[in-house]
PyMOL Python script that loads the backbone (N, CA, C, O; Angstrom):
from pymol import cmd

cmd.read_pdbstr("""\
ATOM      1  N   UNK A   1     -12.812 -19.855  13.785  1.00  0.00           N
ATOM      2  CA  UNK A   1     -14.048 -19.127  13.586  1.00  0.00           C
ATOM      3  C   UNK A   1     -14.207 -17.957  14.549  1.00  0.00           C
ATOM      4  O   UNK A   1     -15.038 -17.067  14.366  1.00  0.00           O
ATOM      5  N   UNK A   2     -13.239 -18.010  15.746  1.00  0.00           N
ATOM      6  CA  UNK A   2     -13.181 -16.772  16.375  1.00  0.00           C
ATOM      7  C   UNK A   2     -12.424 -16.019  16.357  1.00  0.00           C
ATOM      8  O   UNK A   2     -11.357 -16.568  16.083  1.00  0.00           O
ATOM      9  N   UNK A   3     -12.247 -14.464  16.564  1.00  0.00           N
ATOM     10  CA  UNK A   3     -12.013 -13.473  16.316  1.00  0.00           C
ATOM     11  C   UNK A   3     -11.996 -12.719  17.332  1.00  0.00           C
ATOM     12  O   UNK A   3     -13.075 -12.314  17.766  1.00  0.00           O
ATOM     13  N   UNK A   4     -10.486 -12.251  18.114  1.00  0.00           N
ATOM     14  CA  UNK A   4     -10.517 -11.815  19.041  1.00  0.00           C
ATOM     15  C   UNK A   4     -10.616  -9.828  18.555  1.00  0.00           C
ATOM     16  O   UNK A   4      -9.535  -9.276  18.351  1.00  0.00           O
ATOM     17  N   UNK A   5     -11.492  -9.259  18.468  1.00  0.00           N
ATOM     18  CA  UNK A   5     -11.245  -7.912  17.714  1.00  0.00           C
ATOM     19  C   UNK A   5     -10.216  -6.678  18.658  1.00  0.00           C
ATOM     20  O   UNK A   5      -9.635  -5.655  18.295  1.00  0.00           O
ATOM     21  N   UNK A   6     -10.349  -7.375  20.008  1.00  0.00           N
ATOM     22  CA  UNK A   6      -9.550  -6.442  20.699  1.00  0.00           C
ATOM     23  C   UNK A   6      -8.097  -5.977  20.532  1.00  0.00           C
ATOM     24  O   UNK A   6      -7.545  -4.965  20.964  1.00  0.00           O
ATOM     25  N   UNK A   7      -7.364  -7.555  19.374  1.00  0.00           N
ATOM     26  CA  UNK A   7      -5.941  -7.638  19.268  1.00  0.00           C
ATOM     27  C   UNK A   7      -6.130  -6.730  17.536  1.00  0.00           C
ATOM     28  O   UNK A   7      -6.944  -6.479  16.647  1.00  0.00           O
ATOM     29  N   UNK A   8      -4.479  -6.506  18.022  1.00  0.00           N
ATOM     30  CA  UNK A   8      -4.531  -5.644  16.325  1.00  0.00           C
ATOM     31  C   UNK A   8      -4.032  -6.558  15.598  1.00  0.00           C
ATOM     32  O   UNK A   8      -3.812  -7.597  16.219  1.00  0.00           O
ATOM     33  N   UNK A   9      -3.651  -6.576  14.034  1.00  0.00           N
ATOM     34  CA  UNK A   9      -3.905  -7.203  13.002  1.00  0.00           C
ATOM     35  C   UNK A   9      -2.054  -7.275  12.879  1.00  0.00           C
ATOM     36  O   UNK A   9      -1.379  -6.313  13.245  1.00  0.00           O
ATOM     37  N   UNK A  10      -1.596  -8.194  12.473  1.00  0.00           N
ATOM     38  CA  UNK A  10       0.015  -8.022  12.374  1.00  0.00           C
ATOM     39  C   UNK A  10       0.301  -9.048  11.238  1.00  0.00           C
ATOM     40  O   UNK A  10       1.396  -9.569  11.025  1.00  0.00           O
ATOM     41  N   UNK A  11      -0.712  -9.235  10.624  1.00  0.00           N
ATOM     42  CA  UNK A  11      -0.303 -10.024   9.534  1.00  0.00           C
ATOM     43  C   UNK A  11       0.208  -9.907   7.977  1.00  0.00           C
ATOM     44  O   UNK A  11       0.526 -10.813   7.206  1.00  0.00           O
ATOM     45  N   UNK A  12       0.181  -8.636   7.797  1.00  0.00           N
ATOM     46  CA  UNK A  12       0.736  -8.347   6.430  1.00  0.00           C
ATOM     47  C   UNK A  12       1.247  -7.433   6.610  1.00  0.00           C
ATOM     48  O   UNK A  12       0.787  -6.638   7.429  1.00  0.00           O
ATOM     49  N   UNK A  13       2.448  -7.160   5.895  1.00  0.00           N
ATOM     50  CA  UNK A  13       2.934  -5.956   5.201  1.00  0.00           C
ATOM     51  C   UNK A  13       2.153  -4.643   4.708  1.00  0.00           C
ATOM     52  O   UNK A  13       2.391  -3.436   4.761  1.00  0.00           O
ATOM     53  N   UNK A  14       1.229  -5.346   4.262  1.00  0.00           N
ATOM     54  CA  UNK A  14       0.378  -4.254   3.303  1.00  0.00           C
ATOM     55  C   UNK A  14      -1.013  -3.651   4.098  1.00  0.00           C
ATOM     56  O   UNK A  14      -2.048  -3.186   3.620  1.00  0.00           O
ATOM     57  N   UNK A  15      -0.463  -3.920   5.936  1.00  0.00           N
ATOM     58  CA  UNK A  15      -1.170  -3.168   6.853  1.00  0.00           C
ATOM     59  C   UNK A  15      -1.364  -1.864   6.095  1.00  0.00           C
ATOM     60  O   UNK A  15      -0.553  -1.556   5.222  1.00  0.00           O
ATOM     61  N   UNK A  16      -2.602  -0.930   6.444  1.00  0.00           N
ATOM     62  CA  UNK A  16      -2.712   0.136   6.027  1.00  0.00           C
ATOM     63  C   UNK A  16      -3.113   1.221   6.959  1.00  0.00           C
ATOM     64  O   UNK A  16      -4.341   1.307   6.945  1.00  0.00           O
ATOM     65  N   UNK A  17      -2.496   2.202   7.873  1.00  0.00           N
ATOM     66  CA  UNK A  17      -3.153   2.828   8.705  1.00  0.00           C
ATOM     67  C   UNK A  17      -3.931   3.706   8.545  1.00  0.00           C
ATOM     68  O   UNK A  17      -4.485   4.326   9.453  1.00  0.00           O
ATOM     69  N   UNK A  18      -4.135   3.947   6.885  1.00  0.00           N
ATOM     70  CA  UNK A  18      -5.135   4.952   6.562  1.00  0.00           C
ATOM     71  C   UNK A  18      -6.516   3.979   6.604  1.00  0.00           C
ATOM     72  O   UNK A  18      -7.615   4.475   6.359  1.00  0.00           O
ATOM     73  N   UNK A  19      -6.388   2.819   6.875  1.00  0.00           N
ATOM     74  CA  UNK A  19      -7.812   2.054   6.756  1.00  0.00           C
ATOM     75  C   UNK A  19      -8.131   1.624   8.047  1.00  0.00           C
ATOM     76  O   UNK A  19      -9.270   1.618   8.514  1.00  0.00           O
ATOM     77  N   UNK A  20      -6.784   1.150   8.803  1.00  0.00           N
ATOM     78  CA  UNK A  20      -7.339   0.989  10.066  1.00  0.00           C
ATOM     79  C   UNK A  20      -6.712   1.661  11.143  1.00  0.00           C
ATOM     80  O   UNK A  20      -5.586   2.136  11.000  1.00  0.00           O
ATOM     81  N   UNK A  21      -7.181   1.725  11.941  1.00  0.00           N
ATOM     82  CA  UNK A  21      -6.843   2.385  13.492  1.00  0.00           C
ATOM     83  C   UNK A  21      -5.731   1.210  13.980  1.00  0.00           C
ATOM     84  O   UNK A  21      -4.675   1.661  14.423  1.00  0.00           O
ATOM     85  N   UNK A  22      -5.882  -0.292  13.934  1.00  0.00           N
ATOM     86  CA  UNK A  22      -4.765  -0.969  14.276  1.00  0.00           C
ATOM     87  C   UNK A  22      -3.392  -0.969  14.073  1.00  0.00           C
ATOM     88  O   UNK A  22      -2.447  -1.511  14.647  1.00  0.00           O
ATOM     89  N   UNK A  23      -3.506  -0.258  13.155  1.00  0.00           N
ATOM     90  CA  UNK A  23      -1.687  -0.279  11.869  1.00  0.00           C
ATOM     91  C   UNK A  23      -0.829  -0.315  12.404  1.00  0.00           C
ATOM     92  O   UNK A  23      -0.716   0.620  13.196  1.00  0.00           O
ATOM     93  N   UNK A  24       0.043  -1.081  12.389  1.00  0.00           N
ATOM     94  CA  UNK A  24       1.376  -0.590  13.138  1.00  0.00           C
ATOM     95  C   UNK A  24       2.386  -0.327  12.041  1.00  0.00           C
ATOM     96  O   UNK A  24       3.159  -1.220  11.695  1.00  0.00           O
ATOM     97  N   UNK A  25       2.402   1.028  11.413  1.00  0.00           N
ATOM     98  CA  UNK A  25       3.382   0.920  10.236  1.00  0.00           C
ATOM     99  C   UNK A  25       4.358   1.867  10.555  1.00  0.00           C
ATOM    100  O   UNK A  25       4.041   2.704  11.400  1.00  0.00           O
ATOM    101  N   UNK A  26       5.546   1.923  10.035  1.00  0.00           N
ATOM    102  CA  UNK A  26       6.736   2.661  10.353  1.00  0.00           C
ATOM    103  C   UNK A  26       7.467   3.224   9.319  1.00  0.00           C
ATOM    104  O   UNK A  26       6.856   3.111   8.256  1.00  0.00           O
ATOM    105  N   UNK A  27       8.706   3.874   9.193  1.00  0.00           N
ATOM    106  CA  UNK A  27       9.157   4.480   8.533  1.00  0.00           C
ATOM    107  C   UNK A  27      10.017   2.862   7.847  1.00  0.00           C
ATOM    108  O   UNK A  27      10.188   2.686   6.641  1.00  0.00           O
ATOM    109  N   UNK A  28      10.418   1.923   8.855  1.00  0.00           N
ATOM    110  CA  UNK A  28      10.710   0.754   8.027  1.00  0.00           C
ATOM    111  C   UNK A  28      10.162   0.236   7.218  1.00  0.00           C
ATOM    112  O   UNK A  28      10.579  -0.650   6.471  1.00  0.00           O
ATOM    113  N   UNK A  29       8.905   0.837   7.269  1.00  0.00           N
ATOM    114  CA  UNK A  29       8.223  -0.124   5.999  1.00  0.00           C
ATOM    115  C   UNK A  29       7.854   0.780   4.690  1.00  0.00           C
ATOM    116  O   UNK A  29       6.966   0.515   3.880  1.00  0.00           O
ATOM    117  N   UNK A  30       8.667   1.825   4.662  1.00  0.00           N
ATOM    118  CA  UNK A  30       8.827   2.493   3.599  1.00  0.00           C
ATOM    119  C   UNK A  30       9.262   1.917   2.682  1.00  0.00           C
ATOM    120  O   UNK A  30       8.847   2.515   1.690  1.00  0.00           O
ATOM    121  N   UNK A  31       9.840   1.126   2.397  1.00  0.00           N
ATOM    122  CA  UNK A  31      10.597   0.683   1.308  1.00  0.00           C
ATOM    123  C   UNK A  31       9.706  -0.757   0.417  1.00  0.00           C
ATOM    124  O   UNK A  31       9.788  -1.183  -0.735  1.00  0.00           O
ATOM    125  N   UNK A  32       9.071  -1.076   1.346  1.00  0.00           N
ATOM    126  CA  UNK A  32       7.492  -1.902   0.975  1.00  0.00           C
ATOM    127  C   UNK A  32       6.764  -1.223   0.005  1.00  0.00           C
ATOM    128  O   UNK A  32       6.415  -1.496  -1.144  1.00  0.00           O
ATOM    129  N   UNK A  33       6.596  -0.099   0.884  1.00  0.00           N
ATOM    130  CA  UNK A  33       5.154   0.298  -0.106  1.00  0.00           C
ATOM    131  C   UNK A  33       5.663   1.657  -1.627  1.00  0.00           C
ATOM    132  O   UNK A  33       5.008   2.079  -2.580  1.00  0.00           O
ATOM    133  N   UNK A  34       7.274   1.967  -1.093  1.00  0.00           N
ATOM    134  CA  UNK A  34       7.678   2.050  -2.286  1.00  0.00           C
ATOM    135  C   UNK A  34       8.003   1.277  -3.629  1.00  0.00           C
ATOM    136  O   UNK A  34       8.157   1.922  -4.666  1.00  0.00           O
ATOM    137  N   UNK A  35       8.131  -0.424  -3.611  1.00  0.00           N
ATOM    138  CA  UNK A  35       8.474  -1.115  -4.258  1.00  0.00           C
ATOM    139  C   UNK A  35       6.654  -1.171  -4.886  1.00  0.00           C
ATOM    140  O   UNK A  35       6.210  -1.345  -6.021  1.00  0.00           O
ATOM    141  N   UNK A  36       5.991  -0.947  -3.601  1.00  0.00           N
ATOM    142  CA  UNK A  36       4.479  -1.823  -4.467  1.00  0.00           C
ATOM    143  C   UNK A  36       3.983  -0.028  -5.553  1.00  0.00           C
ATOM    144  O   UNK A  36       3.172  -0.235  -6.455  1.00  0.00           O
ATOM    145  N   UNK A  37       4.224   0.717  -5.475  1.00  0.00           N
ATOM    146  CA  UNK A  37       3.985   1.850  -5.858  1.00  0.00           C
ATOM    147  C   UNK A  37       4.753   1.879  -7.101  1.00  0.00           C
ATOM    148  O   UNK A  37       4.219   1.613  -8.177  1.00  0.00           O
ATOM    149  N   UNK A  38       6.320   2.277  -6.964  1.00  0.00           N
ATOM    150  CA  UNK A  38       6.749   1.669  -8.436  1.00  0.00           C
ATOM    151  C   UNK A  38       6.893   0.499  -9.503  1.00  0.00           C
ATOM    152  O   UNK A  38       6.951   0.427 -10.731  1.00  0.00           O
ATOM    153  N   UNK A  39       6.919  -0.324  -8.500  1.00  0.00           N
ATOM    154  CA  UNK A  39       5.947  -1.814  -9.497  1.00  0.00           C
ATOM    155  C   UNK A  39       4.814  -1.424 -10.472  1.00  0.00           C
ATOM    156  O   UNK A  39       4.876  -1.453 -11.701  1.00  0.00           O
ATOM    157  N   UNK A  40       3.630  -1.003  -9.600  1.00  0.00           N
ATOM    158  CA  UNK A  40       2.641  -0.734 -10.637  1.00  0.00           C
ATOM    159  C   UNK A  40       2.667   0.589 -10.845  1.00  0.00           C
ATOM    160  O   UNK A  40       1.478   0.904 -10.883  1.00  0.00           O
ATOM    161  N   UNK A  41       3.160   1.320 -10.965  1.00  0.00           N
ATOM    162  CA  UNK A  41       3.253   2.606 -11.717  1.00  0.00           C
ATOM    163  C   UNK A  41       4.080   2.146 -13.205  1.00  0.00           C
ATOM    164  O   UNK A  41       3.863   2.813 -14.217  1.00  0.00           O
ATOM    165  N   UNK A  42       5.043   0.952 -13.247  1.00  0.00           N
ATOM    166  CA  UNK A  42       5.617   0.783 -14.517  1.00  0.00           C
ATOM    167  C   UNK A  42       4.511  -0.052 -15.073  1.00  0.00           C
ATOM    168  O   UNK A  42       4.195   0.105 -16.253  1.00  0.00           O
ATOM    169  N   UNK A  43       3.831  -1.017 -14.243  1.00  0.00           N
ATOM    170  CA  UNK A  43       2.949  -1.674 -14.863  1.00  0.00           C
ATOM    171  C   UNK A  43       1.949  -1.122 -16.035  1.00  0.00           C
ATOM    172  O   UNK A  43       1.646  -1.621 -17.119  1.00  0.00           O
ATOM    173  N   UNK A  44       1.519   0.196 -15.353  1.00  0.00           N
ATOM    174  CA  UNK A  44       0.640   1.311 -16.025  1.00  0.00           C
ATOM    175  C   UNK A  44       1.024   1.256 -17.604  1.00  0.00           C
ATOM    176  O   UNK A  44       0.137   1.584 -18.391  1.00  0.00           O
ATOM    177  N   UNK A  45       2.254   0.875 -18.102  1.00  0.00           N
ATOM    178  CA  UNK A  45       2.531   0.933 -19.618  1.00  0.00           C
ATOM    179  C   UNK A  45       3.101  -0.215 -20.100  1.00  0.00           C
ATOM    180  O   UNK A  45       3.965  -0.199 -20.977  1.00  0.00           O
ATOM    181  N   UNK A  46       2.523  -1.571 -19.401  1.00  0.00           N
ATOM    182  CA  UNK A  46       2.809  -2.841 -19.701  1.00  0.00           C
ATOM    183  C   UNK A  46       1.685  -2.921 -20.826  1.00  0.00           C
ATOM    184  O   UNK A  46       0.697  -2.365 -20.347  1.00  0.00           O
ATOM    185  N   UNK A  47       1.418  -3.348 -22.051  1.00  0.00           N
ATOM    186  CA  UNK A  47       0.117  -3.621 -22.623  1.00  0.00           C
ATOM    187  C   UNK A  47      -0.450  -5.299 -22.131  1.00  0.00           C
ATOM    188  O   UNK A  47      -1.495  -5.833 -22.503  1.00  0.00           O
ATOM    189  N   UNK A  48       0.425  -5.787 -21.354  1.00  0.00           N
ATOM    190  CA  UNK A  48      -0.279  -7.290 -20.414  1.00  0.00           C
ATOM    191  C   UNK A  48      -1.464  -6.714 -19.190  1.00  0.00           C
ATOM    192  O   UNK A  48      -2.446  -7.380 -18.863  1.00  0.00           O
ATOM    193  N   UNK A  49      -1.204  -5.673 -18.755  1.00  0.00           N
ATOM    194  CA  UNK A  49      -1.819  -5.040 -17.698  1.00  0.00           C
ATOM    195  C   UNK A  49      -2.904  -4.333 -18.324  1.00  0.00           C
ATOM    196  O   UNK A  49      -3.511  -3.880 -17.354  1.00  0.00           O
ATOM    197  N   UNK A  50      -3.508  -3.968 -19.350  1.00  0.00           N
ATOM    198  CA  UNK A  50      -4.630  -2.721 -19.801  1.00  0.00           C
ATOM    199  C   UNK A  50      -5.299  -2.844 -18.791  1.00  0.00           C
ATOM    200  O   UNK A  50      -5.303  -1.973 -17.921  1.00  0.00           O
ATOM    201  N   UNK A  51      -6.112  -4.136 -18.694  1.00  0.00           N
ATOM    202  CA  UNK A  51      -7.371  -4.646 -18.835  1.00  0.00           C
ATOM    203  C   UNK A  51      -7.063  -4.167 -16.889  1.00  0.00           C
ATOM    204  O   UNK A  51      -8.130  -4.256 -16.281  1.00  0.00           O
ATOM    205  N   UNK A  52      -5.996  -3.772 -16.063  1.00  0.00           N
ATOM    206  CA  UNK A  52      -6.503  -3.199 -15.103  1.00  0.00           C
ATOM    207  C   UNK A  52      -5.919  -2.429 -14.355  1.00  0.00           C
ATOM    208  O   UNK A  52      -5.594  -2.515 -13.171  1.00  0.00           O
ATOM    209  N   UNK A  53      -5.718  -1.148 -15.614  1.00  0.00           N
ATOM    210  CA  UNK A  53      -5.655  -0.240 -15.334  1.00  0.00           C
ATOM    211  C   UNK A  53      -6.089   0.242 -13.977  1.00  0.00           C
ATOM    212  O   UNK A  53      -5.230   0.364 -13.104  1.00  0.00           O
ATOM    213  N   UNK A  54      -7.457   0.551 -13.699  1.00  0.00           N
ATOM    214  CA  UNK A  54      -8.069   1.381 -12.603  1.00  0.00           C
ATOM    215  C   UNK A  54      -7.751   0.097 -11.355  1.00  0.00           C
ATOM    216  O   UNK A  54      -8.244   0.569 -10.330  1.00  0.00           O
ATOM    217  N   UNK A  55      -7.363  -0.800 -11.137  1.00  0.00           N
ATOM    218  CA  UNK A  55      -7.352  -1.911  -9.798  1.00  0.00           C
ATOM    219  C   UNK A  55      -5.641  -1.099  -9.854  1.00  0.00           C
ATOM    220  O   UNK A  55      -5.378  -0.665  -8.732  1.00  0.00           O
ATOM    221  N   UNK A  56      -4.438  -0.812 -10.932  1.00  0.00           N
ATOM    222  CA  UNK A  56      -3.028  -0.405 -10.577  1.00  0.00           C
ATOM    223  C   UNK A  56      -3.479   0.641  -9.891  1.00  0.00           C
ATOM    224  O   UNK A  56      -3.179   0.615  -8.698  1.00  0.00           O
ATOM    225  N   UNK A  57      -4.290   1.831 -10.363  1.00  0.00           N
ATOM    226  CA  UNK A  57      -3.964   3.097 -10.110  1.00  0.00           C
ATOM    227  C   UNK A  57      -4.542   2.938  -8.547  1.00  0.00           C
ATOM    228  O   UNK A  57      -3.921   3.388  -7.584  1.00  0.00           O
ATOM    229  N   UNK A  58      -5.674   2.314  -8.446  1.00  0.00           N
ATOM    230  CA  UNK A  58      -5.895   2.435  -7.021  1.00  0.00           C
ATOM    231  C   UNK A  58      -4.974   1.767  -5.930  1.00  0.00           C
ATOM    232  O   UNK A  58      -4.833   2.211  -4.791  1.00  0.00           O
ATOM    233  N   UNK A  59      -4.428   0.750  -6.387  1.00  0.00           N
ATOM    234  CA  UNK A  59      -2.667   0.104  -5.591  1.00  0.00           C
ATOM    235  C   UNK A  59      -1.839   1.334  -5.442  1.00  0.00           C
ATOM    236  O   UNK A  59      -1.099   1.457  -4.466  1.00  0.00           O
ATOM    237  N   UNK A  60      -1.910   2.059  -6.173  1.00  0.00           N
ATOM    238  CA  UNK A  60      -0.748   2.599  -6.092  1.00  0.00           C
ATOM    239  C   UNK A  60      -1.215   4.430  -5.455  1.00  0.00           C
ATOM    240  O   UNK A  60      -0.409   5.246  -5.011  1.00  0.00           O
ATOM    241  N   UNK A  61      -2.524   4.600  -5.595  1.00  0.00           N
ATOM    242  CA  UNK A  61      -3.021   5.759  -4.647  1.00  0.00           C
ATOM    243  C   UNK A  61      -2.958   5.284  -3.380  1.00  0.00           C
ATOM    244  O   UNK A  61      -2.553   6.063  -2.517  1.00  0.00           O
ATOM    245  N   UNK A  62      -3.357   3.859  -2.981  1.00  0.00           N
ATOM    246  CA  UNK A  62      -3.382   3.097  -1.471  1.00  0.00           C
ATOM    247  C   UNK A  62      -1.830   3.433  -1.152  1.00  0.00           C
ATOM    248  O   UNK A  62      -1.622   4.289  -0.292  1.00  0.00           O
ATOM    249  N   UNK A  63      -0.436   2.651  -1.958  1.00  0.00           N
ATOM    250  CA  UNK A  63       0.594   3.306  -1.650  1.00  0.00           C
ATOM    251  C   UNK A  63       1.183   4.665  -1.293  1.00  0.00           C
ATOM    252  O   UNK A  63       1.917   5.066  -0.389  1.00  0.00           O
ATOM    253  N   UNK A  64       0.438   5.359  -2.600  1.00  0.00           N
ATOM    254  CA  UNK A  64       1.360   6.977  -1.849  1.00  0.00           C
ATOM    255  C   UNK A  64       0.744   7.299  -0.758  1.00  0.00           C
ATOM    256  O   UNK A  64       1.429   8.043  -0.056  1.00  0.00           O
ATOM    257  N   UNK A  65      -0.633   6.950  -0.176  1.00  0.00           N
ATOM    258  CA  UNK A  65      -1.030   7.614   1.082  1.00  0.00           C
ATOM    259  C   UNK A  65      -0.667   7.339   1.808  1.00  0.00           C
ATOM    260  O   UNK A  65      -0.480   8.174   2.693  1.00  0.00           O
ATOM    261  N   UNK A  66      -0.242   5.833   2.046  1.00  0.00           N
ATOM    262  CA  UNK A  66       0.896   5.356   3.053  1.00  0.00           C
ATOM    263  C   UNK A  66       2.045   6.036   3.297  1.00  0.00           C
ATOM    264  O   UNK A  66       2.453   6.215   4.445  1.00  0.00           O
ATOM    265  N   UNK A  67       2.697   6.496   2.173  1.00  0.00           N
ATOM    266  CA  UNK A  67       3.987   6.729   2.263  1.00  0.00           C
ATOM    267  C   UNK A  67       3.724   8.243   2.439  1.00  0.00           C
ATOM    268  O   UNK A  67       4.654   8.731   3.081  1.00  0.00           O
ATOM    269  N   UNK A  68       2.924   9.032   2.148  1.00  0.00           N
ATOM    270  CA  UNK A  68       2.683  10.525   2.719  1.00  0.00           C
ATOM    271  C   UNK A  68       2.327  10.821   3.980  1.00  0.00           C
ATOM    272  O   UNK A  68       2.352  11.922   4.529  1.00  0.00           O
ATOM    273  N   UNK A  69       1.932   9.585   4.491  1.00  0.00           N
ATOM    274  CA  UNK A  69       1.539   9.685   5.966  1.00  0.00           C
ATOM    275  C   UNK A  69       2.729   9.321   6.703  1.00  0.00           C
ATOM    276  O   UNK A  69       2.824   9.718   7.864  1.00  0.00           O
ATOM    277  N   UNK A  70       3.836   8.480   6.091  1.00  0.00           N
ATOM    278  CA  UNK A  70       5.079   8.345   6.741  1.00  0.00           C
ATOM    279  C   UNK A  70       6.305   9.170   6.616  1.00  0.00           C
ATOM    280  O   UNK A  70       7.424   8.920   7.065  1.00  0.00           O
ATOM    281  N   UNK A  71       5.823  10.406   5.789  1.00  0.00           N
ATOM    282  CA  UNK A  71       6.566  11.856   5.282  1.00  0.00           C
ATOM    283  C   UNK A  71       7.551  11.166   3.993  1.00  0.00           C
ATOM    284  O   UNK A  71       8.678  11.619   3.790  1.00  0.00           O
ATOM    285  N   UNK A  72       7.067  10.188   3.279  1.00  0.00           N
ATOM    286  CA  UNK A  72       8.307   9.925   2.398  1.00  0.00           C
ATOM    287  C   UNK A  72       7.507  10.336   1.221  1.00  0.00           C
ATOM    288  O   UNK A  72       7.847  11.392   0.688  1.00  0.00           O
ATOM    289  N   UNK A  73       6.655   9.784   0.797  1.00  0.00           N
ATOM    290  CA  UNK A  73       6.031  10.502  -0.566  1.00  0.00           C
ATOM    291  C   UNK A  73       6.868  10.142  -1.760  1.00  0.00           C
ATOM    292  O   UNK A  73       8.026   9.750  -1.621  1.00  0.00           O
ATOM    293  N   UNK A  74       6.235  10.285  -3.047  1.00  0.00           N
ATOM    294  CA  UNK A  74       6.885   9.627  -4.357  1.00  0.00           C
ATOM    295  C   UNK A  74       6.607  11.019  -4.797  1.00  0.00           C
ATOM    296  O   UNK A  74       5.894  11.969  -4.473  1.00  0.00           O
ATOM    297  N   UNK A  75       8.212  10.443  -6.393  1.00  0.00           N
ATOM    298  CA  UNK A  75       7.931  11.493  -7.177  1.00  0.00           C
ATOM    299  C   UNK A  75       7.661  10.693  -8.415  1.00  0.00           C
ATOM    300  O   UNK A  75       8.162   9.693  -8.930  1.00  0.00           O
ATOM    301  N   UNK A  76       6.205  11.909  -8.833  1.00  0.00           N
ATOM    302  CA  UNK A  76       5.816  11.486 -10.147  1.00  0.00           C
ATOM    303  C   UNK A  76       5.945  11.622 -11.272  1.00  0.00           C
ATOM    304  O   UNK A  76       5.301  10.926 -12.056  1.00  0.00           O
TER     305      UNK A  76
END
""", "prot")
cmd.dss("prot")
cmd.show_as("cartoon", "prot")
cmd.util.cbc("prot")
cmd.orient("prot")
């Protein structure tokens, strides 16, 4: 129930340093948030997926900002 806020967060992959000031993300973890980016970018023309659409596109805007902030960037 406690919460030390002073320590940073090291528990996922899908850290985001555009959300937090803690991030510890690297150019190693490029290849993370490229897999989660083209995952649901193919998803986008699955007809199992319609129904969420706008929850992919925002996964996958959360991804490229990651990866533009780590100079790798996707092509669309």
């Amino acid at each position: 129930d406690s919460i030390d806020e002073s320590l940073p967060c090291i528990g996922s992959l899908r850290c985001n340093p555009n959300r937090c000031s803690n991030a510890i993300v690297s150019k190693a973890n490029a290849p993370h948030w490229r897999d989660v980016y083209v995952t649901n970018r193919e998803n986008l023309n699955n007809p199992i997926y319609q129904d969420n659409i706008q929850q992919i596109k925002e996964v996958m805007n959360e991804a490229k900002s990651v990866l533009d902030l780590l100079g790798e960037g996707v092509i669309e």
